[in-house]
N, CA, C and O atoms as a printed pandas DataFrame, in Angstrom:
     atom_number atom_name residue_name chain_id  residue_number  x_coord  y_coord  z_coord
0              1         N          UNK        A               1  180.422  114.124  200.739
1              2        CA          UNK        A               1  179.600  114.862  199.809
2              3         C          UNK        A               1  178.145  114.730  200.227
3              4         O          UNK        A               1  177.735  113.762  200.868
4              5         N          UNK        A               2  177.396  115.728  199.844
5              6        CA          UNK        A               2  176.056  115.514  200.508
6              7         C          UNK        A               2  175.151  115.532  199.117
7              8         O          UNK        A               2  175.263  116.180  198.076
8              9         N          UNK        A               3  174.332  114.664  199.506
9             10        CA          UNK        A               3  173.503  114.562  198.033
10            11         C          UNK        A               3  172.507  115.575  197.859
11            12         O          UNK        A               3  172.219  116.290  198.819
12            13         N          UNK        A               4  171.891  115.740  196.640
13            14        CA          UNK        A               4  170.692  116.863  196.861
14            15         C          UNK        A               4  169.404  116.439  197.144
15            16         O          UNK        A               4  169.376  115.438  196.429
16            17         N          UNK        A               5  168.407  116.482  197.634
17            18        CA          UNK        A               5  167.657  116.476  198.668
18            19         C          UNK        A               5  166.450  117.050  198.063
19            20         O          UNK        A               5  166.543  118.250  197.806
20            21         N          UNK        A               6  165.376  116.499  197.783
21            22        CA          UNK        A               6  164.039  116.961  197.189
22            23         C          UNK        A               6  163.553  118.458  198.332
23            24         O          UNK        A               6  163.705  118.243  199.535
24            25         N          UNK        A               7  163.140  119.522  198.021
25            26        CA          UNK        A               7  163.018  120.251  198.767
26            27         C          UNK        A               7  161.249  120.905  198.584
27            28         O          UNK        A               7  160.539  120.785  197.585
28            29         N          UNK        A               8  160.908  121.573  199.859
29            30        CA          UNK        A               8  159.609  122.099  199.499
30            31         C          UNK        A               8  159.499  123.416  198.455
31            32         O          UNK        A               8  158.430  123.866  198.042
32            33         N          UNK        A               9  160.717  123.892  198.146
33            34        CA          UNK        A               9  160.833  125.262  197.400
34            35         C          UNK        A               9  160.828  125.045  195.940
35            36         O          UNK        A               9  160.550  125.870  195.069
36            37         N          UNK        A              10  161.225  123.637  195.784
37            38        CA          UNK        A              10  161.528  122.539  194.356
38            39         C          UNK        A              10  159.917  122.819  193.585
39            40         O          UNK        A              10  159.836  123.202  192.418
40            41         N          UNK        A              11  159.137  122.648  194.145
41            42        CA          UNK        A              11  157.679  122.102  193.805
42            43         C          UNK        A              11  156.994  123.372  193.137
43            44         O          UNK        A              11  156.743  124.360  193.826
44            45         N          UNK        A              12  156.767  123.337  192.103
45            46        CA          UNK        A              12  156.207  124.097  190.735
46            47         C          UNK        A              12  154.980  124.152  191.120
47            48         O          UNK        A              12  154.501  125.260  190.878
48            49         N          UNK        A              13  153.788  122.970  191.942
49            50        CA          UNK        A              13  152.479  122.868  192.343
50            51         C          UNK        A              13  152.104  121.545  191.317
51            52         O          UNK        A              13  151.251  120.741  191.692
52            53         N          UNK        A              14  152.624  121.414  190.328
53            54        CA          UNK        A              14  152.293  120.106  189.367
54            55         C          UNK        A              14  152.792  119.029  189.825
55            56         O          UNK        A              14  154.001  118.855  189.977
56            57         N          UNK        A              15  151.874  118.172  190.097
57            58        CA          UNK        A              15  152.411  116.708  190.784
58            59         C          UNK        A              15  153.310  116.273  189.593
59            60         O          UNK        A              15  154.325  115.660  189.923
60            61         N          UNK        A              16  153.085  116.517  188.059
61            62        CA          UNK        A              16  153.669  115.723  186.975
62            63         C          UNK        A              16  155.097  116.390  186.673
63            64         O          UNK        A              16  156.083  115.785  186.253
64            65         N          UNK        A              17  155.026  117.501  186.915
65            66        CA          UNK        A              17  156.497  118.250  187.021
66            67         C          UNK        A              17  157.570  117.809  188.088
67            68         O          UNK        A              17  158.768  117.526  188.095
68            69         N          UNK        A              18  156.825  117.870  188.733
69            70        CA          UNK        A              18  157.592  117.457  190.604
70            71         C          UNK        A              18  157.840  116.452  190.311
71            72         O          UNK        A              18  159.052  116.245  190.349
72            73         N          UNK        A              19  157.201  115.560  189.978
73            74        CA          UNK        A              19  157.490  113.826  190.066
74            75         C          UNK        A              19  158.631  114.264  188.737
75            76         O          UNK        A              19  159.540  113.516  189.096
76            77         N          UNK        A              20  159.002  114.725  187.894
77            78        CA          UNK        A              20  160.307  115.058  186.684
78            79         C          UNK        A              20  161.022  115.493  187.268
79            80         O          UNK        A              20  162.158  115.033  187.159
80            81         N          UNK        A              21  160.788  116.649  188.246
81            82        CA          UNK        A              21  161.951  116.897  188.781
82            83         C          UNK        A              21  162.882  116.153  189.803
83            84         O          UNK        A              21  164.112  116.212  189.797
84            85         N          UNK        A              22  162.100  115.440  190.684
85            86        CA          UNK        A              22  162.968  114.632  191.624
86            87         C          UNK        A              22  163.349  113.888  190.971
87            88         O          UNK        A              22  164.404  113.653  191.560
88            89         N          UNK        A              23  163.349  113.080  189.909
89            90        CA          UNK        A              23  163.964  112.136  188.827
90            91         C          UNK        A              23  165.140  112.431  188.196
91            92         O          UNK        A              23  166.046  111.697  187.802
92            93         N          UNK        A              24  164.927  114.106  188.145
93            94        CA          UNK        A              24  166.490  114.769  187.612
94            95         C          UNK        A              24  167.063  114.469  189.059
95            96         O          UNK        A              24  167.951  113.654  189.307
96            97         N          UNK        A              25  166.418  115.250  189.943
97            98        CA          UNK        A              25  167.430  115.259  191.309
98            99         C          UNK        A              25  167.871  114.133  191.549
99           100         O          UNK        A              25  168.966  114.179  192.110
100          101         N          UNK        A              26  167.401  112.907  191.323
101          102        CA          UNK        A              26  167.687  111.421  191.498
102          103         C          UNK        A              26  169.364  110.824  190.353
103          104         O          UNK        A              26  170.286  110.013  190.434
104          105         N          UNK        A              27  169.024  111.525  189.728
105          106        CA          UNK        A              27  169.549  111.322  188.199
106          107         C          UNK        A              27  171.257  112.073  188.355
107          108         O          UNK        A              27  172.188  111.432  187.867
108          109         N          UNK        A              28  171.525  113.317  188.993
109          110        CA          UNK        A              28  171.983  114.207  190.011
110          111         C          UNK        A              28  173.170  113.278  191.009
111          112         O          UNK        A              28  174.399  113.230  191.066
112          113         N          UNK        A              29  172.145  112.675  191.647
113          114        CA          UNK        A              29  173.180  112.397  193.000
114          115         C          UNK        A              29  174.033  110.953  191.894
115          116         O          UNK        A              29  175.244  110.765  191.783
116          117         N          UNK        A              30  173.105  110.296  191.351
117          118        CA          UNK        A              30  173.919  109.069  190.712
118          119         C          UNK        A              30  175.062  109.222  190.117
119          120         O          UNK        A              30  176.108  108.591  190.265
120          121         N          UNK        A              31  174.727  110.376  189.213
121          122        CA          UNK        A              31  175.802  110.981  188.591
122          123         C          UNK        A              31  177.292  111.429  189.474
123          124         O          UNK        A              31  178.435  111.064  189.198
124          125         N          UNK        A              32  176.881  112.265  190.525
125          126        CA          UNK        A              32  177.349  112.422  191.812
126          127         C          UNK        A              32  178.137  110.912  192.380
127          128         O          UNK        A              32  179.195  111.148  192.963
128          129         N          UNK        A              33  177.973  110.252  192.338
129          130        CA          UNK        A              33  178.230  108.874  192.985
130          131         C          UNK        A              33  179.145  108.312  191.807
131          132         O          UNK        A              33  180.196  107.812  192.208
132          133         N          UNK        A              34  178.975  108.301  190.639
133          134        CA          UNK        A              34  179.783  107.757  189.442
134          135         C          UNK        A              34  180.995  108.378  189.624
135          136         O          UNK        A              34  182.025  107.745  189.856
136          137         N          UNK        A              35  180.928  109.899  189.511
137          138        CA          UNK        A              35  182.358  110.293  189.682
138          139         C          UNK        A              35  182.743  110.395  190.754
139          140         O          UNK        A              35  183.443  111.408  190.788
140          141         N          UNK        A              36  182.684  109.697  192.166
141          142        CA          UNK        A              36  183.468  109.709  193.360
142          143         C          UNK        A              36  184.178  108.229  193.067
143          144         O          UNK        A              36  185.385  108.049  193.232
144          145         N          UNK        A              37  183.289  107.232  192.625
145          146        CA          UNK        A              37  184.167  106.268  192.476
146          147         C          UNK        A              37  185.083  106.093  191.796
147          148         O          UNK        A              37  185.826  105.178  192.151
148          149         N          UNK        A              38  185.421  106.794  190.648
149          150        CA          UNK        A              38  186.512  106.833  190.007
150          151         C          UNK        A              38  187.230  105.786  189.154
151          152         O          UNK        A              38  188.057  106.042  188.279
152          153         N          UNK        A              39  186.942  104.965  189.405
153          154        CA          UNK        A              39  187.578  103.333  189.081
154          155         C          UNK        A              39  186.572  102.989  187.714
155          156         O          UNK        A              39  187.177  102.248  186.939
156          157         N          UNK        A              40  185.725  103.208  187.418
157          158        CA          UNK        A              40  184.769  102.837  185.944
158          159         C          UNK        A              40  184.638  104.285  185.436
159          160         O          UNK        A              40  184.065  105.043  186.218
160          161         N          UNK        A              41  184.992  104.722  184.470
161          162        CA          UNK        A              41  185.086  105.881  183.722
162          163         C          UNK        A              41  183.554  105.316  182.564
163          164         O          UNK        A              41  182.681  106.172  182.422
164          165         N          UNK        A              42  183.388  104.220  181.982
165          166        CA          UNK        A              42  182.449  104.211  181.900
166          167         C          UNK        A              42  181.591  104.210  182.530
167          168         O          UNK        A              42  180.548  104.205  181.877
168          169         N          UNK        A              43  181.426  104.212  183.869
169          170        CA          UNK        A              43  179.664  104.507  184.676
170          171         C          UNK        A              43  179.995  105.853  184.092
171          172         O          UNK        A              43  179.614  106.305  183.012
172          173         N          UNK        A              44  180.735  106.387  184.949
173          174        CA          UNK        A              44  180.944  108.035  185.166
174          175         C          UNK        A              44  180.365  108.713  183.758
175          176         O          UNK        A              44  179.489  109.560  183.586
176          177         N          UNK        A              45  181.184  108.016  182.860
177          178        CA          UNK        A              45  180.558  108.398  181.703
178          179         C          UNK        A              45  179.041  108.544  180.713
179          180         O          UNK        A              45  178.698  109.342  179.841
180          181         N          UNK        A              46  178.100  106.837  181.620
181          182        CA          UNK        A              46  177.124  106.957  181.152
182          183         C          UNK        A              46  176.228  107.916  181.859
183          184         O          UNK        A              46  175.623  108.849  181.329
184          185         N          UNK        A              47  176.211  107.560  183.179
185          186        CA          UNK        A              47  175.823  108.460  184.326
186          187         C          UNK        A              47  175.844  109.807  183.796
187          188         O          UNK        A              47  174.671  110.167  183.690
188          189         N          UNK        A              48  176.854  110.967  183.309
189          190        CA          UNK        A              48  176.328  112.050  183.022
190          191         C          UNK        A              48  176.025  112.030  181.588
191          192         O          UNK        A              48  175.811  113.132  181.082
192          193         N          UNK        A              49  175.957  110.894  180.756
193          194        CA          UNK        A              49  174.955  111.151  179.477
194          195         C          UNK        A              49  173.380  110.861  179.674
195          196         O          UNK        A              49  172.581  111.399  178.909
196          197         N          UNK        A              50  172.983  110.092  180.602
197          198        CA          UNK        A              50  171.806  110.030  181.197
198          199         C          UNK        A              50  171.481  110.761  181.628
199          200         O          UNK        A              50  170.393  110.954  181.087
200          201         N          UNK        A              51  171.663  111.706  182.580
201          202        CA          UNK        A              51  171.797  113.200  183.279
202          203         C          UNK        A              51  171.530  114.206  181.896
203          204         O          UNK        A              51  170.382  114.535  181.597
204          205         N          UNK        A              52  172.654  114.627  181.140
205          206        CA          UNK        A              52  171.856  115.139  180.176
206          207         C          UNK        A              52  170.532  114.744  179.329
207          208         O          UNK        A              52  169.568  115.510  179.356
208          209         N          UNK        A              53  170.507  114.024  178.877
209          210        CA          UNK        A              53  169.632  113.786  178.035
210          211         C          UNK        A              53  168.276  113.775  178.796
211          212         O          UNK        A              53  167.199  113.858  178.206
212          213         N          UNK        A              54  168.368  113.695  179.809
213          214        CA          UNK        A              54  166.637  113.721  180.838
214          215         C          UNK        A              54  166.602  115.383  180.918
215          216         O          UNK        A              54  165.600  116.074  180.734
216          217         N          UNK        A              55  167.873  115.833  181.221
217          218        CA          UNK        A              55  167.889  117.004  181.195
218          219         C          UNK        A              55  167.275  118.252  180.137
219          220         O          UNK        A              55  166.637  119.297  180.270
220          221         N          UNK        A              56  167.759  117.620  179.244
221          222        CA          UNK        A              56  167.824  118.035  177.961
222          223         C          UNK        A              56  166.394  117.782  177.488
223          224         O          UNK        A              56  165.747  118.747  177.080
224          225         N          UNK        A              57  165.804  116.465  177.511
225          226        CA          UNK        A              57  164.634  116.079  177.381
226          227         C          UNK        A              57  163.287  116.880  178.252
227          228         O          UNK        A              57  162.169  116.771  177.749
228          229         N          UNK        A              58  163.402  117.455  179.193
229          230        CA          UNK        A              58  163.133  117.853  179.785
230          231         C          UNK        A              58  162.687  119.143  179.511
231          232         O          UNK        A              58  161.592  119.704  179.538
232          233         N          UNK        A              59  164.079  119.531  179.180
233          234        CA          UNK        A              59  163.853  121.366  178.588
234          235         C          UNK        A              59  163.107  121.244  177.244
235          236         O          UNK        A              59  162.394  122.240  177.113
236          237         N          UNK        A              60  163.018  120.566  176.396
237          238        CA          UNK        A              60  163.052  120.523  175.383
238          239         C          UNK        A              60  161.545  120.741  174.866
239          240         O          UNK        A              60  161.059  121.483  174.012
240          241         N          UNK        A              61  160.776  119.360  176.126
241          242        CA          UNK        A              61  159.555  119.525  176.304
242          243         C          UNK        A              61  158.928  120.798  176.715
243          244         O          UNK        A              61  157.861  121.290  176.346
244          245         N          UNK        A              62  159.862  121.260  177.608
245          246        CA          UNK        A              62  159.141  122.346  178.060
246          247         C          UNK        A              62  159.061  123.779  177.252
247          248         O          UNK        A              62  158.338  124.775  177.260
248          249         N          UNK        A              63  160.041  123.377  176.660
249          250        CA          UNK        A              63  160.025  124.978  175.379
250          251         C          UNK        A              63  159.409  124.817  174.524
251          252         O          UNK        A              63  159.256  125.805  173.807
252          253         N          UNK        A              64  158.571  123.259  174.021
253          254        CA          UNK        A              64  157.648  123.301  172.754
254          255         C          UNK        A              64  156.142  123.583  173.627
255          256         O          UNK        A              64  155.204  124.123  173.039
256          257         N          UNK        A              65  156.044  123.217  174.883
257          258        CA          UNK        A              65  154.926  123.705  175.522
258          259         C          UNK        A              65  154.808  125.487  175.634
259          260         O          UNK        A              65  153.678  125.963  175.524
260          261         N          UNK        A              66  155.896  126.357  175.835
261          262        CA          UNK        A              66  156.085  127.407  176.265
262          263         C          UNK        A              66  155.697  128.168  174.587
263          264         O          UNK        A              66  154.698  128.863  174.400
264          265         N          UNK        A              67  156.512  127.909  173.738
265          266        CA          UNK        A              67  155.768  127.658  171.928
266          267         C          UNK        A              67  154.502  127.625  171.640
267          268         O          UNK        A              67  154.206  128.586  170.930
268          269         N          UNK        A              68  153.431  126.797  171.926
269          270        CA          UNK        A              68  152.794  126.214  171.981
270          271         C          UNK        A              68  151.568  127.675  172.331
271          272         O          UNK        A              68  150.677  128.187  171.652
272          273         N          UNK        A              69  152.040  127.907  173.545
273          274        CA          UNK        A              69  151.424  128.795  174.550
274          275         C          UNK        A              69  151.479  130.204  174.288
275          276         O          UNK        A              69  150.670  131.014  174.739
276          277         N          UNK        A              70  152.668  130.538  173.382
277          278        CA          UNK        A              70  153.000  131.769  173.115
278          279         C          UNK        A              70  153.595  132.057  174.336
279          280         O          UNK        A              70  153.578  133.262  174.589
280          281         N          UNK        A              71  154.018  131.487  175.021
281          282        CA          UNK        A              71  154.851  132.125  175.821
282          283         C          UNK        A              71  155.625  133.185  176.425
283          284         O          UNK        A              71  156.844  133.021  176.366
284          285         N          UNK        A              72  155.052  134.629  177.204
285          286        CA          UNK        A              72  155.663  135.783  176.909
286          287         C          UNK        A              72  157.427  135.739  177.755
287          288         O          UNK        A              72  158.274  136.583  177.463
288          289         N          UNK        A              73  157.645  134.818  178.600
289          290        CA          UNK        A              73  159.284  134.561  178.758
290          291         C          UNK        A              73  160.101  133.694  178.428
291          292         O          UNK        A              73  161.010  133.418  179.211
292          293         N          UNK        A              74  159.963  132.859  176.847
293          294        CA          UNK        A              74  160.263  131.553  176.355
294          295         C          UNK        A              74  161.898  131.696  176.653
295          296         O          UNK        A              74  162.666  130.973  177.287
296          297         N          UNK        A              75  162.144  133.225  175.755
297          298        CA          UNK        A              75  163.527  133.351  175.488
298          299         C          UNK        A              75  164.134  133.427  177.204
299          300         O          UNK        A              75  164.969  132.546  177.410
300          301         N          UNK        A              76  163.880  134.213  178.276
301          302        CA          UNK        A              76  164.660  134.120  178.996
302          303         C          UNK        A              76  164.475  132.707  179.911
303          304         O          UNK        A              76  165.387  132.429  180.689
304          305         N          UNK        A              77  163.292  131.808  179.821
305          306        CA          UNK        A              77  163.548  130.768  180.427
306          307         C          UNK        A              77  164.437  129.585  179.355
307          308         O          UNK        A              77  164.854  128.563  179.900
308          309         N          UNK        A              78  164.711  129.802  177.714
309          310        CA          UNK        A              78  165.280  129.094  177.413
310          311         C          UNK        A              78  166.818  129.550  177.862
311          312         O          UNK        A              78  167.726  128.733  178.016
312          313         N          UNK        A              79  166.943  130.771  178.018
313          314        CA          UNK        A              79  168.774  131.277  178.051
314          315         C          UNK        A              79  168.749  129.982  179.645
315          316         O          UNK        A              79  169.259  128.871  179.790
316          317         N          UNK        A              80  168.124  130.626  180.321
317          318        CA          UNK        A              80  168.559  129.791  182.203
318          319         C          UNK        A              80  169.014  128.415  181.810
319          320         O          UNK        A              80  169.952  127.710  182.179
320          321         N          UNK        A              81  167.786  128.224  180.711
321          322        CA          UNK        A              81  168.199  126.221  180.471
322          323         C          UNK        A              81  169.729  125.904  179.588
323          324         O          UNK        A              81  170.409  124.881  179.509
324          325         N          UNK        A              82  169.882  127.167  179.040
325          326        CA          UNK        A              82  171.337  127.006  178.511
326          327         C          UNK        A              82  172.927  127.288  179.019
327          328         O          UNK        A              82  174.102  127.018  178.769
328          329         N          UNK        A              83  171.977  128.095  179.992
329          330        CA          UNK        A              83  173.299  128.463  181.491
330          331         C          UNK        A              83  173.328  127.123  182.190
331          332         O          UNK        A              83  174.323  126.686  182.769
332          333         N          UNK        A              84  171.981  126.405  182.079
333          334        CA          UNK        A              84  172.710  125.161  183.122
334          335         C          UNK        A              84  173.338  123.533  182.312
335          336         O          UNK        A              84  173.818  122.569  182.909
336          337         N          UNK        A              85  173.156  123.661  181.059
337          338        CA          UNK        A              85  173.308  122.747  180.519
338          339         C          UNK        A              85  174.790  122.767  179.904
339          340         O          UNK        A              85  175.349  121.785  179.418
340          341         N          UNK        A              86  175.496  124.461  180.045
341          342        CA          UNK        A              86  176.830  124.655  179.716
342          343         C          UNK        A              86  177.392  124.583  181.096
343          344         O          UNK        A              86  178.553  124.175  181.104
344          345         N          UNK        A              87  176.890  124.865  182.265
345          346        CA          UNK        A              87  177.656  124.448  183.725
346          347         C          UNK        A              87  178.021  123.076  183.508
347          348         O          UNK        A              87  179.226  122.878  183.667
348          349         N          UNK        A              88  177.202  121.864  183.128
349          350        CA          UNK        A              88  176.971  120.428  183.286
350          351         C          UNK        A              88  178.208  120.283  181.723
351          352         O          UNK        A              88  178.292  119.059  181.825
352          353         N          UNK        A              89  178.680  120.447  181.091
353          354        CA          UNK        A              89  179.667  120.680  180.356
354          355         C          UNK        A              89  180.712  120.753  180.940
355          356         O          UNK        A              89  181.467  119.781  180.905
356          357         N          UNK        A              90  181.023  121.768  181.556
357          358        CA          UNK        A              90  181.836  122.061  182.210
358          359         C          UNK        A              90  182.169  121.398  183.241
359          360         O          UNK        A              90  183.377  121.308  183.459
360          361         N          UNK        A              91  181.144  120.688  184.252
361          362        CA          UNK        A              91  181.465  119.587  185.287
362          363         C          UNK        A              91  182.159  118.440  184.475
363          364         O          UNK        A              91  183.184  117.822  184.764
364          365         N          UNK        A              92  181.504  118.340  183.604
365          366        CA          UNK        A              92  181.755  116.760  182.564
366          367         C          UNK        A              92  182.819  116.766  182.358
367          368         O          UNK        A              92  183.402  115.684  182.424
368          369         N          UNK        A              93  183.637  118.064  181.986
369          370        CA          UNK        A              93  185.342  118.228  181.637
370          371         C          UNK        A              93  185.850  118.143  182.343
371          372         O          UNK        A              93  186.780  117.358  182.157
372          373         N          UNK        A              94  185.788  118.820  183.828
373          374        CA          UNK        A              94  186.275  118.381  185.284
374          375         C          UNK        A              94  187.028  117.382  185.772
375          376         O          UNK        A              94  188.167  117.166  186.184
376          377         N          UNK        A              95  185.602  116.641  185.510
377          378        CA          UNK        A              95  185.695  115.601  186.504
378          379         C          UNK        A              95  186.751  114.791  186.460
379          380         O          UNK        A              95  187.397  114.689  187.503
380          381         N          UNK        A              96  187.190  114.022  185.268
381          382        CA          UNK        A              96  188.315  113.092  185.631
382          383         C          UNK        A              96  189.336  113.578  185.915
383          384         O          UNK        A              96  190.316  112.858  185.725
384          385         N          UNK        A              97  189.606  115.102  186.535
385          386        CA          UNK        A              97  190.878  115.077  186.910
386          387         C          UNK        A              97  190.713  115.894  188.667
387          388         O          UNK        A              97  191.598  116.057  189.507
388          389         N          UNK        A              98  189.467  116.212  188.719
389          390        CA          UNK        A              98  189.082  116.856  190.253
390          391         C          UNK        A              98  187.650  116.133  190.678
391          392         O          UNK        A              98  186.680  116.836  190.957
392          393         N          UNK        A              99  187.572  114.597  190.711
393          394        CA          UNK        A              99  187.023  114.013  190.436
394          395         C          UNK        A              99  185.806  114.488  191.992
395          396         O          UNK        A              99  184.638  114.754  191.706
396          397         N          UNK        A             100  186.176  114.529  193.249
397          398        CA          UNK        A             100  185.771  114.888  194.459
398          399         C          UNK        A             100  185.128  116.698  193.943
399          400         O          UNK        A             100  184.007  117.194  193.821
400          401         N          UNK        A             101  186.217  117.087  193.808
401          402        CA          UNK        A             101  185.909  118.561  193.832
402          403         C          UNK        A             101  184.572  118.988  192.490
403          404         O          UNK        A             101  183.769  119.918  192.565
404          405         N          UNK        A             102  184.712  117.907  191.273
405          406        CA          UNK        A             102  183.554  117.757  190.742
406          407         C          UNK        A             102  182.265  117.139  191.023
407          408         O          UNK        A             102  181.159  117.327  190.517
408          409         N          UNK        A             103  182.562  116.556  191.713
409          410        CA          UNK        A             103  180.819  115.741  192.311
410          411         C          UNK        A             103  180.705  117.081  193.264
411          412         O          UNK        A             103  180.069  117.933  192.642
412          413         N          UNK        A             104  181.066  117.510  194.436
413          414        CA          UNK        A             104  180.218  118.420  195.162
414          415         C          UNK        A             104  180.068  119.810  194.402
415          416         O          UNK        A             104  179.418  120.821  194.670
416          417         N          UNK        A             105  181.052  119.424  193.185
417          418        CA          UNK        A             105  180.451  120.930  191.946
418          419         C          UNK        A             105  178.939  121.126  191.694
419          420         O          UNK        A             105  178.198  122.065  191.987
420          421         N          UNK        A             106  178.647  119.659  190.904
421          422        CA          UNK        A             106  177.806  119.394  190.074
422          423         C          UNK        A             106  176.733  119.559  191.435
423          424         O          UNK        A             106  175.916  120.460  191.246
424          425         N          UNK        A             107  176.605  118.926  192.626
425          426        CA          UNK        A             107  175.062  118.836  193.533
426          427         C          UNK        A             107  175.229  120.122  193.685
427          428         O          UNK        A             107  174.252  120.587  193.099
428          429         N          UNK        A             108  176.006  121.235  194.207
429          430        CA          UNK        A             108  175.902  122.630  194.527
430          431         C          UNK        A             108  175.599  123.055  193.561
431          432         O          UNK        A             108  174.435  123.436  193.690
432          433         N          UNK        A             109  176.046  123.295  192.326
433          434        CA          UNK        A             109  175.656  124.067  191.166
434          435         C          UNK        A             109  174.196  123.687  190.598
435          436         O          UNK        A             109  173.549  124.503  189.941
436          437         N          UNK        A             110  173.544  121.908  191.005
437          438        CA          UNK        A             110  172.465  122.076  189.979
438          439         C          UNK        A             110  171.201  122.243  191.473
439          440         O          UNK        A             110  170.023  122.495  191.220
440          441         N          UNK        A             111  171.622  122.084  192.754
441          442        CA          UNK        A             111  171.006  122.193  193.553
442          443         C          UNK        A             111  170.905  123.776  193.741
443          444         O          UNK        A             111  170.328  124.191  194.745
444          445         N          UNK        A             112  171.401  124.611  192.888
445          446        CA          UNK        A             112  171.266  126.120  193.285
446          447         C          UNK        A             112  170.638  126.531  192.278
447          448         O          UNK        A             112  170.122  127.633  192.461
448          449         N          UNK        A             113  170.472  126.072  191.262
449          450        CA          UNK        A             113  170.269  126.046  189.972
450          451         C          UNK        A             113  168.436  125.774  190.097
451          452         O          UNK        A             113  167.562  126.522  189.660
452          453         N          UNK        A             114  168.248  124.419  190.861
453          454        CA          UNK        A             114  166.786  123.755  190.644
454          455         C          UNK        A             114  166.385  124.835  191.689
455          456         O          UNK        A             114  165.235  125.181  191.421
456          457         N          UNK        A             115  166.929  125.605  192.925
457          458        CA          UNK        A             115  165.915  126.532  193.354
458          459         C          UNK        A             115  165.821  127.260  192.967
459          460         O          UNK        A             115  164.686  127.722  193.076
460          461         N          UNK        A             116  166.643  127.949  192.298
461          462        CA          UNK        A             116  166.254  129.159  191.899
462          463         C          UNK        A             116  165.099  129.113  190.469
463          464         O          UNK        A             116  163.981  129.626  190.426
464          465         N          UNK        A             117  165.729  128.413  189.503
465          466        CA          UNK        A             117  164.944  128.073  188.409
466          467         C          UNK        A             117  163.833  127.506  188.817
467          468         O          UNK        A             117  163.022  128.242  188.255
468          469         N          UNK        A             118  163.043  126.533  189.534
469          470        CA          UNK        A             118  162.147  125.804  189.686
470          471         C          UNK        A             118  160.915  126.527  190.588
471          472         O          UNK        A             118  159.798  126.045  190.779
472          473         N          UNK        A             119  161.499  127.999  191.158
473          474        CA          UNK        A             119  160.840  128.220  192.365
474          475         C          UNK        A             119  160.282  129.839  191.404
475          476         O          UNK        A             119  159.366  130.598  191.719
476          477         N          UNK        A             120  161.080  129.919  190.388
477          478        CA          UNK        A             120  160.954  131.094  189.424
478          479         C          UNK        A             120  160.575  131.037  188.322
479          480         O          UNK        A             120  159.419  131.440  188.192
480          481         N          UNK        A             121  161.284  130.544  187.016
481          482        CA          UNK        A             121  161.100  130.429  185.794
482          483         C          UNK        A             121  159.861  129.563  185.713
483          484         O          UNK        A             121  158.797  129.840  185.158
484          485         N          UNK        A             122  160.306  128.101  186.587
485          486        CA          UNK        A             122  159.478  127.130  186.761
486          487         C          UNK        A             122  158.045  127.255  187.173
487          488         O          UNK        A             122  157.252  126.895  186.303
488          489         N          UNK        A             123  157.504  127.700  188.344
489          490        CA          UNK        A             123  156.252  127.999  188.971
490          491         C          UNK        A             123  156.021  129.005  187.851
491          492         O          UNK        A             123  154.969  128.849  187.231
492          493         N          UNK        A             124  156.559  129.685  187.598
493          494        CA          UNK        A             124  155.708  130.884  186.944
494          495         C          UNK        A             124  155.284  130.391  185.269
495          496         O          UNK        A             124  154.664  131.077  184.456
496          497         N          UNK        A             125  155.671  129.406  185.127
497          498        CA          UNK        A             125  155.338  128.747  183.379
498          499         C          UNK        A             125  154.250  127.580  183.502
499          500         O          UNK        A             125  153.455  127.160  182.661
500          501         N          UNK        A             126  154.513  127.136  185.028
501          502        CA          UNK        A             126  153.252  126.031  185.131
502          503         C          UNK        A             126  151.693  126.655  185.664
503          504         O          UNK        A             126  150.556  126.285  185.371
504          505         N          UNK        A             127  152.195  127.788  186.597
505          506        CA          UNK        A             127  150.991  128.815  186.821
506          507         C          UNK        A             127  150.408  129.291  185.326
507          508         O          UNK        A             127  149.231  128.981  185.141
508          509         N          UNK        A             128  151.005  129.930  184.346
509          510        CA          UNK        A             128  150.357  130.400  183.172
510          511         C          UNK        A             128  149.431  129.194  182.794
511          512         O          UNK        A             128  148.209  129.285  182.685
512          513         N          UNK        A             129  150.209  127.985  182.597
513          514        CA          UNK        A             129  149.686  127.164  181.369
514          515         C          UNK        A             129  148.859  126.749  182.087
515          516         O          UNK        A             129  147.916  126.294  181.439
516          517         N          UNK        A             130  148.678  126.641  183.638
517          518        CA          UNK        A             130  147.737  125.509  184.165
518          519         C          UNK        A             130  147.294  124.378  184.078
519          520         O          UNK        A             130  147.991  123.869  183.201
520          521         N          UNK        A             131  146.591  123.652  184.412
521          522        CA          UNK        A             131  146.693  122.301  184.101
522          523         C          UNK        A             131  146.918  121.831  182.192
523          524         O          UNK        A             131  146.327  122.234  181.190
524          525         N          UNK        A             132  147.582  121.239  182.304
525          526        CA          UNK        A             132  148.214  120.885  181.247
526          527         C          UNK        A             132  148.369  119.107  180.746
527          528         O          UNK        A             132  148.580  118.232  181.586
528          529         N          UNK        A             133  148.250  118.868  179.543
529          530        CA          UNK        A             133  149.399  117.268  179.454
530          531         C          UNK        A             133  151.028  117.429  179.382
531          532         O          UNK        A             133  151.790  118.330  179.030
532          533         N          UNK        A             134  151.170  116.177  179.864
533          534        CA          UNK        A             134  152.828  116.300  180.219
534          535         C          UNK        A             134  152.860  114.627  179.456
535          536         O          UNK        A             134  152.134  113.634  179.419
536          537         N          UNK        A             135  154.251  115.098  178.889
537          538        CA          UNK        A             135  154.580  113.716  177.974
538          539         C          UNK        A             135  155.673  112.651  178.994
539          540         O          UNK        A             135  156.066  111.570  178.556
């Protein structure tokens, strides 16, 4: 399995975003690694509740900023965050029974996921707001 890999296309231009995002991506491969081993169903298990909830935490922040801002694409950058948070559902159900075929799910799906979203939805919400606080 190949892990996902911080990339130059990843980067929004906000050092404080970037540094969140490789933390998910970090957050990602662990998760990735819980379910290859197979043998502790609790890692596996905490591993993708940690994964969400940064996840989740994440979006969460970012839609009261997008609020905040008046945001003229809140709704379609919140739908993307709900397309990927029902994929990660769906890995979660997976896994204990395609436990391999779910770990290289989850890095392909959220590694296709963070470019496209991060290089789109993403840059284009940190460009509006411009420098900003980040919690």
């Amino acid at each position: 399995m190949a892990l996902l890999e911080w990339r130059p296309e990843f980067s929004v231009g906000d050092p404080a975003v970037d540094h969140e995002h490789r933390e998910l991506i970090d957050l990602v491969n662990e998760t990735a690694g819980a379910i290859l081993e197979q043998g502790d169903s609790a890692r596996t298990e905490r591993a993708f509740g940690d994964l969400l909830r940064a996840i989740s935490a994440h979006f969460a922040h970012e839609e009261r900023q997008m609020r905040a801002a008046s945001y003229d694409q809140l709704a379609q950058h919140k739908a993307d965050h709900e397309r990927l948070l029902d994929a990660l559902r769906d890995i979660m159900d997976a896994a204990p029974d395609a436990p391999g075929r779910s770990a290289d799910h989850l890095v392909e799906v959220l590694g296709d996921w963070f470019t496209g979203h991060f290089a789109t939805h993403d840059a284009r919400l940190h460009h509006k707001l411009g420098p900003h606080e980040h919690d």
